[in-house]
N, CA, C and O atoms as CSV, one atom per row, in Angstrom:
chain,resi,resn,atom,element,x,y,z
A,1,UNK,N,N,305.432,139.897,148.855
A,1,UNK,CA,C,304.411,140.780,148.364
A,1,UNK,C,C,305.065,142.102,147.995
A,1,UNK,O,O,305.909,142.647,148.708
A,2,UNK,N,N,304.637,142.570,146.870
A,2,UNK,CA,C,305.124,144.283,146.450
A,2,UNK,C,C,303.897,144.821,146.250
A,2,UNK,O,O,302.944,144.462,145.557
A,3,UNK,N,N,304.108,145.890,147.089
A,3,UNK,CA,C,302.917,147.126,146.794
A,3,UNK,C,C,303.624,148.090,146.198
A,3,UNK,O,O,304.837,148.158,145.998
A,4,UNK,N,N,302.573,148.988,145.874
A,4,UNK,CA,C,303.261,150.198,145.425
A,4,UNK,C,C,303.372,151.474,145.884
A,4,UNK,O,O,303.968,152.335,145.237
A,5,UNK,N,N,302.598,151.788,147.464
A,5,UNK,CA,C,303.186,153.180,148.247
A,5,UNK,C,C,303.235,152.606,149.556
A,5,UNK,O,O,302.425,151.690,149.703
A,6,UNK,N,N,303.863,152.842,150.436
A,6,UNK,CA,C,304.071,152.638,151.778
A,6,UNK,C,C,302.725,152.202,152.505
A,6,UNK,O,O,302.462,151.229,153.213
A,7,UNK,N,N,301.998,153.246,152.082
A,7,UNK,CA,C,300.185,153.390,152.966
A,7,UNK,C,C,300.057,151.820,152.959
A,7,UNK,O,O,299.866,150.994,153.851
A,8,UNK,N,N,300.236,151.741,151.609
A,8,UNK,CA,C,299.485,150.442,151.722
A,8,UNK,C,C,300.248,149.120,152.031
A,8,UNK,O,O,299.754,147.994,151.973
A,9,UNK,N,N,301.264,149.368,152.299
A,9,UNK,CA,C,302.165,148.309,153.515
A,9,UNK,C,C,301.764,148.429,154.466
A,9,UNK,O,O,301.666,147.405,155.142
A,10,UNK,N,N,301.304,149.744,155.064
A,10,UNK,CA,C,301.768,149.774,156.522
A,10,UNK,C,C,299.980,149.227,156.877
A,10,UNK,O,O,299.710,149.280,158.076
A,11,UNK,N,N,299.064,148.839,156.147
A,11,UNK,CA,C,297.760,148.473,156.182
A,11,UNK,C,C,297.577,146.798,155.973
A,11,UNK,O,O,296.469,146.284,156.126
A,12,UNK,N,N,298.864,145.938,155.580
A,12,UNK,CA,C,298.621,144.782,155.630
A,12,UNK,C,C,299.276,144.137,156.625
A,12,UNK,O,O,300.500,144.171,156.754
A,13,UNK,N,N,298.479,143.509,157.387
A,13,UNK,CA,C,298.619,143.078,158.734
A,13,UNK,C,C,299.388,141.660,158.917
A,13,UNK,O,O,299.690,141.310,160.058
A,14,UNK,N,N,299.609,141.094,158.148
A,14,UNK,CA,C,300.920,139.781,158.476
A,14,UNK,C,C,301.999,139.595,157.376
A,14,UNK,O,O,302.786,138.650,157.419
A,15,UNK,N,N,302.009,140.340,156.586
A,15,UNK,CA,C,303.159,139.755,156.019
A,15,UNK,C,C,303.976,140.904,155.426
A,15,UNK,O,O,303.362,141.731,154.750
A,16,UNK,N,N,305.673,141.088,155.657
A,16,UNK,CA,C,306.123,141.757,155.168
A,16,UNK,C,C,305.934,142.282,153.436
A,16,UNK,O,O,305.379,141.575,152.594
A,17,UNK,N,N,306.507,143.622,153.156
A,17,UNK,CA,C,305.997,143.976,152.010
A,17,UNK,C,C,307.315,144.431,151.405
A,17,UNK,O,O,308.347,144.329,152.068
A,18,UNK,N,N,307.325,144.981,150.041
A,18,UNK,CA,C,308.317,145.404,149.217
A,18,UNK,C,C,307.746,146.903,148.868
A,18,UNK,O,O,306.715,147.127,148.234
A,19,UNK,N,N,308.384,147.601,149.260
A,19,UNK,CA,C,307.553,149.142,148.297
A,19,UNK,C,C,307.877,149.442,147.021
A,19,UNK,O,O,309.004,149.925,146.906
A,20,UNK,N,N,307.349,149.332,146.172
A,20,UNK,CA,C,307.807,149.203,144.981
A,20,UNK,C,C,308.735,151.113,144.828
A,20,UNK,O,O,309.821,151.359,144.303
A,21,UNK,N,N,307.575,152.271,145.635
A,21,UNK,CA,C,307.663,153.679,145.746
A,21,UNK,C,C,309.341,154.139,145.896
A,21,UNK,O,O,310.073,154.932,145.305
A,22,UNK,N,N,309.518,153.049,147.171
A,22,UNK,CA,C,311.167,153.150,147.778
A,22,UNK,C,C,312.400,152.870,146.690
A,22,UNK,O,O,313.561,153.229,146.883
A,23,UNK,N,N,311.938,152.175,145.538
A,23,UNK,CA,C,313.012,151.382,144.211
A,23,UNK,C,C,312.995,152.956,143.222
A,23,UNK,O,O,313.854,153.316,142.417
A,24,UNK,N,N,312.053,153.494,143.513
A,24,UNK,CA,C,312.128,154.584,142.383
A,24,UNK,C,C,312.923,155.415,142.278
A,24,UNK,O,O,313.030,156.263,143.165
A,25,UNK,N,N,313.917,155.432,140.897
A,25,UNK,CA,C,314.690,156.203,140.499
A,25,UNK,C,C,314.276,157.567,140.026
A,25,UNK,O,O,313.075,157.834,140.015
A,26,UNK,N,N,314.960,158.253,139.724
A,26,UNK,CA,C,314.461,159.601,139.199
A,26,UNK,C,C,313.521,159.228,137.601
A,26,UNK,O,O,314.072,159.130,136.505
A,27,UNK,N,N,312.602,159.130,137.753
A,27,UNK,CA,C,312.358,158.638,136.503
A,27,UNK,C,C,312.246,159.288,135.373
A,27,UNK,O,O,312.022,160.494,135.271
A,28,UNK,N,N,312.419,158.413,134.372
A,28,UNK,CA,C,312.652,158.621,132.748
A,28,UNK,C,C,311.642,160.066,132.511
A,28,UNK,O,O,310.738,160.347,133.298
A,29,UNK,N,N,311.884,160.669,131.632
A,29,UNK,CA,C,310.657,161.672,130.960
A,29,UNK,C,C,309.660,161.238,130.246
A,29,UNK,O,O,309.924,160.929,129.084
A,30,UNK,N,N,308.311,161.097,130.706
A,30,UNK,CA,C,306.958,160.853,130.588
A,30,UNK,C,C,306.738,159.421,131.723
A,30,UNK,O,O,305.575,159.020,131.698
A,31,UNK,N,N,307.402,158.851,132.409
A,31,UNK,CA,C,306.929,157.967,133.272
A,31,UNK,C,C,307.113,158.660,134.451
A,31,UNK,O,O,307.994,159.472,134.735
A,32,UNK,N,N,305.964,158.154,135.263
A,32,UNK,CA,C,305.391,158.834,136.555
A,32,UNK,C,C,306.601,158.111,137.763
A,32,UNK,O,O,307.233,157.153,137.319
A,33,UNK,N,N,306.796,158.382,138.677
A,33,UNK,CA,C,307.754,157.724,140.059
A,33,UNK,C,C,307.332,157.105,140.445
A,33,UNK,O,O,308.011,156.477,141.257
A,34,UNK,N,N,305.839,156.652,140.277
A,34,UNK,CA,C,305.298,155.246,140.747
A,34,UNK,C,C,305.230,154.489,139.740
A,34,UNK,O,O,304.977,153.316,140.017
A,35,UNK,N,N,305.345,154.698,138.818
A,35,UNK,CA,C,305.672,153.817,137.512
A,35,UNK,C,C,307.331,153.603,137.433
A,35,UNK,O,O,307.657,152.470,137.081
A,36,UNK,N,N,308.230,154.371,137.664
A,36,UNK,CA,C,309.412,153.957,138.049
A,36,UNK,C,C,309.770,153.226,138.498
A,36,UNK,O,O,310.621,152.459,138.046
A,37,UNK,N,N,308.919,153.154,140.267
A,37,UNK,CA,C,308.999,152.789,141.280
A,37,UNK,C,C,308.491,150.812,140.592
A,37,UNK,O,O,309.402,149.987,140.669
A,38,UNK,N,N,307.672,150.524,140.249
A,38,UNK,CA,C,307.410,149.289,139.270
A,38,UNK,C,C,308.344,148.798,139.106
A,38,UNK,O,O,308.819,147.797,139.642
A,39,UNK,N,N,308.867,149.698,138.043
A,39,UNK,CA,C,309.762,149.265,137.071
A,39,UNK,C,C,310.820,148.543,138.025
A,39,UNK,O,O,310.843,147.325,138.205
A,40,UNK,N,N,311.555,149.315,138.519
A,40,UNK,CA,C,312.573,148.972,139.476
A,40,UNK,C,C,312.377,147.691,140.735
A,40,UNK,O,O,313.162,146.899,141.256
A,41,UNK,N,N,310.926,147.969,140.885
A,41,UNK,CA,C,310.431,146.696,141.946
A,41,UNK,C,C,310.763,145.100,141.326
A,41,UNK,O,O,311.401,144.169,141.819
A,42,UNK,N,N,309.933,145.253,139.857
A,42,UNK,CA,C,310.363,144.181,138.931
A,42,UNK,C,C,311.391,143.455,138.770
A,42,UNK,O,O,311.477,142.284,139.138
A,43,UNK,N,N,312.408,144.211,138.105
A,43,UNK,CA,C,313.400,143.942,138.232
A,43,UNK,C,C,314.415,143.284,139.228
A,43,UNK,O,O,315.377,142.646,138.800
A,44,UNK,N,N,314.134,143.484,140.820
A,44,UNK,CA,C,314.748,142.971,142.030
A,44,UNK,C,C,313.456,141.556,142.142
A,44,UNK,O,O,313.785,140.454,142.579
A,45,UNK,N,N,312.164,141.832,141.716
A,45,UNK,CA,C,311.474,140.874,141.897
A,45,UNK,C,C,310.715,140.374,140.923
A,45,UNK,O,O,309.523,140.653,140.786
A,46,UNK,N,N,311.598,139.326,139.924
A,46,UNK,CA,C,310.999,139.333,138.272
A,46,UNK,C,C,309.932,138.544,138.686
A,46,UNK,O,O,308.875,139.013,138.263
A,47,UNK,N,N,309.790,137.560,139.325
A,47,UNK,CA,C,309.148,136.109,139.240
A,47,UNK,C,C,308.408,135.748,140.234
A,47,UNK,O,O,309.132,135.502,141.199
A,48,UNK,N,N,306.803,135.526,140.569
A,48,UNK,CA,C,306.563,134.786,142.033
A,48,UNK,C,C,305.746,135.731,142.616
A,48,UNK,O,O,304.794,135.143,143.129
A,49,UNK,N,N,305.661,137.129,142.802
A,49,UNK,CA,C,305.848,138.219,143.547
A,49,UNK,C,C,303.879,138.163,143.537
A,49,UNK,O,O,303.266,137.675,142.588
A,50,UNK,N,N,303.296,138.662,144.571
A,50,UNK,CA,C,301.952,138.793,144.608
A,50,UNK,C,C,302.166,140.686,144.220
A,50,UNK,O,O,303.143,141.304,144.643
A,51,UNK,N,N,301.545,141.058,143.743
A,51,UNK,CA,C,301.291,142.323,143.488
A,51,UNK,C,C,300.163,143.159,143.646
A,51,UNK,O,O,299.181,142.997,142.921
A,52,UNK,N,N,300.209,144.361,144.839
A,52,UNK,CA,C,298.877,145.142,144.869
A,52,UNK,C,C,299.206,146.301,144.822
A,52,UNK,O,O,299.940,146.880,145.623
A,53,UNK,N,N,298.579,146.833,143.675
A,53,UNK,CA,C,298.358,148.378,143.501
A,53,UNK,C,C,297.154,149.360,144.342
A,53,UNK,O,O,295.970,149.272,144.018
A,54,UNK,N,N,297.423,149.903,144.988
A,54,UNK,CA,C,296.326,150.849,145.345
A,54,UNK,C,C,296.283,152.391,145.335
A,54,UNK,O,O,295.438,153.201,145.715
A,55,UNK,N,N,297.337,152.489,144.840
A,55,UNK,CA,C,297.397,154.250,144.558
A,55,UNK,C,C,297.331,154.611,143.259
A,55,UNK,O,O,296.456,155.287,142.718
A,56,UNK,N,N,298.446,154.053,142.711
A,56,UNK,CA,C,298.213,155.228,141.310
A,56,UNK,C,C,298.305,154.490,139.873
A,56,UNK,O,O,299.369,153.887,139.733
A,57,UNK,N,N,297.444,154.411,138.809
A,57,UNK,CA,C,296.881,153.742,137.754
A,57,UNK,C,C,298.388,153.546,136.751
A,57,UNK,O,O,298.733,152.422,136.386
A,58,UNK,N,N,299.204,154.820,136.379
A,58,UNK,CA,C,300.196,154.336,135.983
A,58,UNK,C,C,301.178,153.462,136.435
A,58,UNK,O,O,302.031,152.948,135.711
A,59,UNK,N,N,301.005,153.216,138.174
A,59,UNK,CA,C,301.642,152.205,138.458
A,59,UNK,C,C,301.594,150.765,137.934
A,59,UNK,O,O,302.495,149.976,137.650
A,60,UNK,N,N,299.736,150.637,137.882
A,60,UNK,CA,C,299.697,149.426,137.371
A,60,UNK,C,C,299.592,149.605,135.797
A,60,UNK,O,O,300.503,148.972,135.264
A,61,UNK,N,N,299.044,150.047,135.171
A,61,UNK,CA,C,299.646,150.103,133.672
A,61,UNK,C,C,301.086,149.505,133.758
A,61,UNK,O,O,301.223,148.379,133.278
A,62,UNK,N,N,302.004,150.018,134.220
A,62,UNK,CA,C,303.675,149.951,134.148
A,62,UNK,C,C,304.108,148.462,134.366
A,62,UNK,O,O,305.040,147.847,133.849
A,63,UNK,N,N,302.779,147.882,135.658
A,63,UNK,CA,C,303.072,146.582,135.671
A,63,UNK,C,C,302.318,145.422,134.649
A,63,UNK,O,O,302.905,144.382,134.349
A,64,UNK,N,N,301.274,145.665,134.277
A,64,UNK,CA,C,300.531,145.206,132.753
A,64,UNK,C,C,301.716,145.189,131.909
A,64,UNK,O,O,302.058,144.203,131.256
A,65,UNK,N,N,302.368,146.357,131.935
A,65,UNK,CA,C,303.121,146.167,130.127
A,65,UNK,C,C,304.427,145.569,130.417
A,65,UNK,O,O,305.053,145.017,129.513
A,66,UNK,N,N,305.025,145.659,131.984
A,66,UNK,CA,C,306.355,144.721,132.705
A,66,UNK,C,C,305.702,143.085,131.918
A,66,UNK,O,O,306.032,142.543,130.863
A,67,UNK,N,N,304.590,142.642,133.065
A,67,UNK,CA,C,304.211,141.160,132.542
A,67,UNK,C,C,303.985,141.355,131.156
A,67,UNK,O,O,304.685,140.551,130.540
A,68,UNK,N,N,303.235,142.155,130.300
A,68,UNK,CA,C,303.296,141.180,128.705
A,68,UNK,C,C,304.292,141.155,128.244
A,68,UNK,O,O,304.462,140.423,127.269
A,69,UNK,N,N,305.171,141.805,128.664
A,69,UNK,CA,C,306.360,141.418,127.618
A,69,UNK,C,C,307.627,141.183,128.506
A,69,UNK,O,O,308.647,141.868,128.442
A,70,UNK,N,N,307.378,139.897,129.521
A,70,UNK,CA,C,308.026,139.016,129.833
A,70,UNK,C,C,309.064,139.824,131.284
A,70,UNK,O,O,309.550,139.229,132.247
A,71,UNK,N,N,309.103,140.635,131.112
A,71,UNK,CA,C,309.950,141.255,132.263
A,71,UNK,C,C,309.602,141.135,134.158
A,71,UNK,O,O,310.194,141.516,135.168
A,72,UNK,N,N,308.561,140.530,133.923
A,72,UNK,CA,C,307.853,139.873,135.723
A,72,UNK,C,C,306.648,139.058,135.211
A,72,UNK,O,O,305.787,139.427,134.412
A,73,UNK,N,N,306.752,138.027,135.756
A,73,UNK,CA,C,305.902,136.904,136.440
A,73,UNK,C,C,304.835,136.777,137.880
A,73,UNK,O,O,304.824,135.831,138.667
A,74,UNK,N,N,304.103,137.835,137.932
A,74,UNK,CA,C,303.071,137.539,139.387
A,74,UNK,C,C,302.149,136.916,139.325
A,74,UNK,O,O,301.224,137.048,138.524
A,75,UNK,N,N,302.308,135.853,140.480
A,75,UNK,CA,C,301.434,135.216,141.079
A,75,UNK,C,C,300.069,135.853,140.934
A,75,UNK,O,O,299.198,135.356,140.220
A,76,UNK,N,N,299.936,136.755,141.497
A,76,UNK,CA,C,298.496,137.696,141.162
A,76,UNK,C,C,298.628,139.051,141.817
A,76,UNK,O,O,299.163,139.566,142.798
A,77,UNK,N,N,297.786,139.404,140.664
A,77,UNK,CA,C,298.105,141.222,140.990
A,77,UNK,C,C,296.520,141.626,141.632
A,77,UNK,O,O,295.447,141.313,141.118
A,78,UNK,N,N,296.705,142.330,142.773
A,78,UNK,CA,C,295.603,143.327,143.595
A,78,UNK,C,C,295.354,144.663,142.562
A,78,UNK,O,O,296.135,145.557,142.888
A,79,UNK,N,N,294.758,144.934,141.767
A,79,UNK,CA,C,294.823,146.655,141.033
A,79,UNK,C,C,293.801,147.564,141.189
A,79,UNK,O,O,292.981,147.860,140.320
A,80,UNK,N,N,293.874,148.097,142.545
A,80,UNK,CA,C,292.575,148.777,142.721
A,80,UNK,C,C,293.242,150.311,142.867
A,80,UNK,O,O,292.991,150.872,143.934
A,81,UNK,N,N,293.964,150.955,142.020
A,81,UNK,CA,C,294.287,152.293,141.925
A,81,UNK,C,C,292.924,153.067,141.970
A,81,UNK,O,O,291.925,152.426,141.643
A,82,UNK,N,N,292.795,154.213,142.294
A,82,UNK,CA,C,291.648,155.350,142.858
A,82,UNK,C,C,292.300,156.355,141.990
A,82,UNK,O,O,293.522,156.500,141.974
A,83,UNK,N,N,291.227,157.265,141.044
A,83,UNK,CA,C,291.225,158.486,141.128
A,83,UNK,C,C,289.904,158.230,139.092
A,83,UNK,O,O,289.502,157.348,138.333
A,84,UNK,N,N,289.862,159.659,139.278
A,84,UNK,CA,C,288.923,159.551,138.104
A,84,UNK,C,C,289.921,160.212,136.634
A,84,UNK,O,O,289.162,160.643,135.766
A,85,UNK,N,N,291.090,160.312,136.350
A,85,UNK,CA,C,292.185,159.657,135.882
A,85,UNK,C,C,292.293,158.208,135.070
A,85,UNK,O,O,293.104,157.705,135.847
A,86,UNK,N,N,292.181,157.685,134.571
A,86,UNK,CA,C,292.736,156.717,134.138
A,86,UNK,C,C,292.476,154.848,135.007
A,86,UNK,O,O,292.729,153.690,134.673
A,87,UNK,N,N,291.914,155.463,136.086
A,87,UNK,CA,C,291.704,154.178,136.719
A,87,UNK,C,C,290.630,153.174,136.542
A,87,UNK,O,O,290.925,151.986,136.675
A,88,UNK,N,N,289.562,153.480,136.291
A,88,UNK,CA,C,288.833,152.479,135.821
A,88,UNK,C,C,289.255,151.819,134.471
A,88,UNK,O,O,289.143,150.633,134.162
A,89,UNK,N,N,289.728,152.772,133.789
A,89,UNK,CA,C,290.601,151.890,132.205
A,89,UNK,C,C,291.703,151.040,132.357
A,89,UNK,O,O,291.983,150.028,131.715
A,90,UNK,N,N,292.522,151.781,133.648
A,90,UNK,CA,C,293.617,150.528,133.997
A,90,UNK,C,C,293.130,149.105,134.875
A,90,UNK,O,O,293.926,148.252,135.268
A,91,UNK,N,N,292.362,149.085,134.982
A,91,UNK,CA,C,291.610,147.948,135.663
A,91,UNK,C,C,291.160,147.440,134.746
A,91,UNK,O,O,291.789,146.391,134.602
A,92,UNK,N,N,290.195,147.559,133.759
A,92,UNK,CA,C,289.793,147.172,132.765
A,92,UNK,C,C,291.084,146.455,132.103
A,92,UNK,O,O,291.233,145.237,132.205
A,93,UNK,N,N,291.803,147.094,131.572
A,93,UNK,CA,C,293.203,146.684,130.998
A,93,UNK,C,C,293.728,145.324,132.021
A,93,UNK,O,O,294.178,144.295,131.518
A,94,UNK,N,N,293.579,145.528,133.576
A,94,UNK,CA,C,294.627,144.082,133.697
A,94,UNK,C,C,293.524,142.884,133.742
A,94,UNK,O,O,293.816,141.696,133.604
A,95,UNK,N,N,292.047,143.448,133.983
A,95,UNK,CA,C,291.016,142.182,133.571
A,95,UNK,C,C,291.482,141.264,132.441
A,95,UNK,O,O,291.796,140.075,132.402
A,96,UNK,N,N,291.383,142.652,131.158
A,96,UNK,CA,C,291.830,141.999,129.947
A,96,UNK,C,C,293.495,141.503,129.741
A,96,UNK,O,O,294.056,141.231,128.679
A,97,UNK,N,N,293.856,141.494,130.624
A,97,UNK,CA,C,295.335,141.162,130.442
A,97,UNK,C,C,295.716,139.400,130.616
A,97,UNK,O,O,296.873,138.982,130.556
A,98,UNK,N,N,294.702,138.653,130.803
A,98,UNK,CA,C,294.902,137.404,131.092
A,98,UNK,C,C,295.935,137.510,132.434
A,98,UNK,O,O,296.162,136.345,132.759
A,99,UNK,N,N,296.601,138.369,133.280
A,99,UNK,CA,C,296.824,137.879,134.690
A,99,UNK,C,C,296.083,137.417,135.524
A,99,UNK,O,O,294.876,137.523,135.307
A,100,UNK,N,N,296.507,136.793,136.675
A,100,UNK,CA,C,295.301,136.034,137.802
A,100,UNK,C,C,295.468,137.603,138.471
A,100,UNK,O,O,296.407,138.345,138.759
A,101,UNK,N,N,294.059,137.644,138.536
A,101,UNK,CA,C,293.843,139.490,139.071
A,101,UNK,C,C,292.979,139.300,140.045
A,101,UNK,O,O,292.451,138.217,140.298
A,102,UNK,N,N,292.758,140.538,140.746
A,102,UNK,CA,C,291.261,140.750,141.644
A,102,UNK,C,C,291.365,142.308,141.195
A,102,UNK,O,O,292.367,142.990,141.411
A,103,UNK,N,N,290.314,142.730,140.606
A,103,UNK,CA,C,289.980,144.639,140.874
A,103,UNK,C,C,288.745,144.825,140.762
A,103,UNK,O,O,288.092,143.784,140.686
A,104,UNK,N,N,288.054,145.980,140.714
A,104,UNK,CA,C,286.849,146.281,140.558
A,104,UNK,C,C,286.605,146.861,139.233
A,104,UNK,O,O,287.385,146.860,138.281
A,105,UNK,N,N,285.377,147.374,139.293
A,105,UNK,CA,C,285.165,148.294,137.513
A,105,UNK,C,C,285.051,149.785,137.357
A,105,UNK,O,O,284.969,150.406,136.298
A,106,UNK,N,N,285.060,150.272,138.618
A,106,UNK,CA,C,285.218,152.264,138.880
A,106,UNK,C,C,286.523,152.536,139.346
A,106,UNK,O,O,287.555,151.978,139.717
A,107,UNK,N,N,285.954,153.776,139.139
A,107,UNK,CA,C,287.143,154.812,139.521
A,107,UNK,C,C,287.526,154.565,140.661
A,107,UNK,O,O,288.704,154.827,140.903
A,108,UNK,N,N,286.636,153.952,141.803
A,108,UNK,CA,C,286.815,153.783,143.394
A,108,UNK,C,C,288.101,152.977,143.420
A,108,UNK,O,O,288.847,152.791,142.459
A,109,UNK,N,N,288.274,152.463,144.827
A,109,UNK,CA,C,289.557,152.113,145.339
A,109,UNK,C,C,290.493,152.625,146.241
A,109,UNK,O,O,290.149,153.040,147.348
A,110,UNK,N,N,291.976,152.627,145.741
A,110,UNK,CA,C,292.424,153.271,147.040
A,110,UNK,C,C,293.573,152.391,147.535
A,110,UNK,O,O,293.866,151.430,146.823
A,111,UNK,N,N,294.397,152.635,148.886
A,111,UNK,CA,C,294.865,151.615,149.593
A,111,UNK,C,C,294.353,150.990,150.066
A,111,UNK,O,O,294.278,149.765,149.975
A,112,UNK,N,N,293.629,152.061,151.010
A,112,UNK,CA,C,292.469,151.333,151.869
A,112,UNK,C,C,291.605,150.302,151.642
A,112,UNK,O,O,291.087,149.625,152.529
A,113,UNK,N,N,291.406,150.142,150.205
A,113,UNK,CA,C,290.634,148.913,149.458
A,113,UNK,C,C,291.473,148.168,149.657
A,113,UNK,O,O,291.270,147.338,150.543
A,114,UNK,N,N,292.549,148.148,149.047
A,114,UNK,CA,C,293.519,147.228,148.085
A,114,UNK,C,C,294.358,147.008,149.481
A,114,UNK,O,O,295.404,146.405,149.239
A,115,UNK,N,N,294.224,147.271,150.644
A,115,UNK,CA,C,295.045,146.332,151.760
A,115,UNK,C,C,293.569,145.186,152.083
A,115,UNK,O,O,293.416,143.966,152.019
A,116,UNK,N,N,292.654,146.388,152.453
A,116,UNK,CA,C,291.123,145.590,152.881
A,116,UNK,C,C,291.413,143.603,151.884
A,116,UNK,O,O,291.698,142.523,152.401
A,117,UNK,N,N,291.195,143.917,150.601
A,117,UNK,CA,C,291.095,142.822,149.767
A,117,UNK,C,C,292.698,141.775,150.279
A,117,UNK,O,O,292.635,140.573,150.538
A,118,UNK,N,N,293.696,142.410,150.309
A,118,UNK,CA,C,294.878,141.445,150.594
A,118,UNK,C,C,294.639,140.869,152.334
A,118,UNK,O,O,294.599,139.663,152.580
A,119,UNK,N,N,294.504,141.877,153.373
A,119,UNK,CA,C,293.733,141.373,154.280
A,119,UNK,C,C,292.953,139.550,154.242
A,119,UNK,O,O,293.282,138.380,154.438
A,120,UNK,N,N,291.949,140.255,153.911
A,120,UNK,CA,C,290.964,139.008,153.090
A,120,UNK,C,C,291.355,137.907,152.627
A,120,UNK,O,O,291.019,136.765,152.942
A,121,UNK,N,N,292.235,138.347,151.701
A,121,UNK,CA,C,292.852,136.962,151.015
A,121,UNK,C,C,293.578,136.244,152.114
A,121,UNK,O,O,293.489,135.016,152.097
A,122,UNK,N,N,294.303,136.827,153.097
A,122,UNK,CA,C,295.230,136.269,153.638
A,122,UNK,C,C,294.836,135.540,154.551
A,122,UNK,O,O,295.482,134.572,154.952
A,123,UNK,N,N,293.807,135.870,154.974
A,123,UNK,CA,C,292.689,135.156,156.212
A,123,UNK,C,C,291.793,134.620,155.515
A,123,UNK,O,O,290.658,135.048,155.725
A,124,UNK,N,N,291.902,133.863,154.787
A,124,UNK,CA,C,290.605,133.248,153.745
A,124,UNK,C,C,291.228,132.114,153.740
A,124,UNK,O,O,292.316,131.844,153.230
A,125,UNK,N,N,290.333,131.291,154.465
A,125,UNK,CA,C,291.015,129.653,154.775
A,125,UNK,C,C,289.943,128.596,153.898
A,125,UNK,O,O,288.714,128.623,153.948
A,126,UNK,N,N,290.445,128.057,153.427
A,126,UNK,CA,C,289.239,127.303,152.073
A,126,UNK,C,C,289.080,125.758,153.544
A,126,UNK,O,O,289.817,125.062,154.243
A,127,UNK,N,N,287.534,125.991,153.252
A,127,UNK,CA,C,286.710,124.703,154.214
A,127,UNK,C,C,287.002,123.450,153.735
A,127,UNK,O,O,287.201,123.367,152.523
A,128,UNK,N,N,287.079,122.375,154.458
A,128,UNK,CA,C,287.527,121.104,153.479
A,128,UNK,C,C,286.289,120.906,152.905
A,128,UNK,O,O,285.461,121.707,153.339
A,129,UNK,N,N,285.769,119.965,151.914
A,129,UNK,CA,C,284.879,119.633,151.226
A,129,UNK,C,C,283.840,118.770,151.992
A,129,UNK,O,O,284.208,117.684,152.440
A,130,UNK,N,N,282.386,119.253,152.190
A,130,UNK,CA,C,281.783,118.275,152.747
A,130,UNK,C,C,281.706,117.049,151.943
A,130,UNK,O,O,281.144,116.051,152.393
């Protein structure tokens, strides 16, 4: 699993994490350090990787435009970045992105969401079929 700030590692309760935050180089001029921080996560983890965003919208933008144009492969991305900024459009964006996603449609979110939902998933045991 790669997240993208610590918070929200230190909020998922069984399985080790990747910080994407910790990969970030000094970044380029006009990309944000959590968009760095992506970039660089990618790269050590092109293929496979479950992905949850919960802090910051250019993070996941950074990872939208990594997958369309071939540079990472996730399993499924968590994108519940928070702030009234850009975040409800970047959610919108990975809906429309054809990835296997989970996010919401506001500005809301957070870590605190976006561990809550991986939580969930992880303890979500499918019933056999009556």
């Amino acid at each position: 699993m790669v997240v993208d700030v610590r918070m929200l590692a230190a909020g998922i309760t069984s399985r080790q994490c990747v910080v994407a935050l910790e990969f970030a180089p000094q970044p380029a001029r006009g990309l944000t350090r959590c968009a760095a921080g992506i970039r660089a996560a990618a790269a050590a983890h092109p293929e496979g990787a479950v992905w949850a965003v919960g802090n910051a919208p250019t993070a996941l933008r950074e990872l939208i435009r990594l997958a369309a144009c071939g540079a990472t492969r996730p399993v499924l991305v968590i994108g519940l970045p928070v702030g009234f900024v850009d975040a409800a459009q970047a959610k919108a964006a990975l809906r429309n992105s054809g990835l296997p996603a989970l996010s919401n449609r506001s500005a809301k979110g957070g870590t605190a969401v976006a561990a809550a939902a991986v939580n969930a998933l992880l303890s979500w045991k499918l019933e056999p079929a009556q």
